[in-house]
C-alpha positions as CSV (number, residue, x, y, z in Angstrom):
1,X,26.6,11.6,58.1
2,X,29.2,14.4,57.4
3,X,31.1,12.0,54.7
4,X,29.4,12.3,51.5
5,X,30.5,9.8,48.6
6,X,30.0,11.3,45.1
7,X,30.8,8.3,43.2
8,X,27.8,8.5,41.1
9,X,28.5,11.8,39.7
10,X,31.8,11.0,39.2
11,X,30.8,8.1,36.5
12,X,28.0,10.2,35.3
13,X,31.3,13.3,34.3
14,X,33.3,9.8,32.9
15,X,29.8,8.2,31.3
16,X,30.9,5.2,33.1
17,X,28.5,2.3,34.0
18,X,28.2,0.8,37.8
19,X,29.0,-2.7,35.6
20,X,32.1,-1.4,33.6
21,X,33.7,0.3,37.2
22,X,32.8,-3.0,39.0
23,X,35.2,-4.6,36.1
24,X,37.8,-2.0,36.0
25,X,38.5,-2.0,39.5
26,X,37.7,-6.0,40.6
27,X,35.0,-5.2,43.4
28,X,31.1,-6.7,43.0
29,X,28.4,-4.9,41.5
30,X,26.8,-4.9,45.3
31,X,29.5,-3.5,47.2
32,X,30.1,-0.7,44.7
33,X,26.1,0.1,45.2
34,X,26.9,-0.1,49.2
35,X,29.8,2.9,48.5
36,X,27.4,4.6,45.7
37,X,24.8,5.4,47.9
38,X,26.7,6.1,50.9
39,X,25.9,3.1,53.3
40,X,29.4,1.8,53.6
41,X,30.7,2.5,56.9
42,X,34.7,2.1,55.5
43,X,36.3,1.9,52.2
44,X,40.3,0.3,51.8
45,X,42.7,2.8,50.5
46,X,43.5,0.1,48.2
47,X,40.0,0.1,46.8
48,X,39.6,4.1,46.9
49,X,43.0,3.7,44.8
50,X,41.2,1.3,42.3
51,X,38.3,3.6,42.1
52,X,40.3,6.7,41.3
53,X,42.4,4.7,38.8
54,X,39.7,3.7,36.8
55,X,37.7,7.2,37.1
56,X,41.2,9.4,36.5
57,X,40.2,11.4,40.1
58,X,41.2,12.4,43.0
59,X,40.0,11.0,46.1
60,X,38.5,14.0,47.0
61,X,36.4,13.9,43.9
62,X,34.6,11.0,45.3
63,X,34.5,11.7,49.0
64,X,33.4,15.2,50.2
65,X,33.0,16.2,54.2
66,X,29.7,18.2,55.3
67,X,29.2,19.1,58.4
68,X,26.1,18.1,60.1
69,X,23.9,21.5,61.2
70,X,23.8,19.9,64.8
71,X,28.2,20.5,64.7
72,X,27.9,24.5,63.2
């Protein structure tokens, strides 16, 4: 998939815990593992708000676009 969420090594540059971002922003611990490891088909803008909020980032700090070698 050519979206690639880097949620996980934006909390490891904040030394933030999956538990403490799932209070901070108000989702559950398993739909923050869905968006962690990049099984979540969509994420609200309100929640990618929430996330960047509580991380201080940018959206694109968390979601980064790779071609797939098929599309080069």
């Amino acid at each position: 998939m050519p979206i690639v969420v880097n949620l996980d090594v934006m909390m490891a540059r904040r030394k933030m815990s999956l538990n403490e971002l799932s209070e901070r922003v108000g989702l559950t611990l398993a739909n923050l593992s869905i968006l962690k490891t990049g099984k979540a088909k969509a994420i609200r803008f309100s929640t990618l708000e929430a996330i960047c909020e509580a991380l201080n980032c940018q959206p694109g700090d968390i979601l980064e676009y790779r071609p797939d070698e098929d599309d080069r």
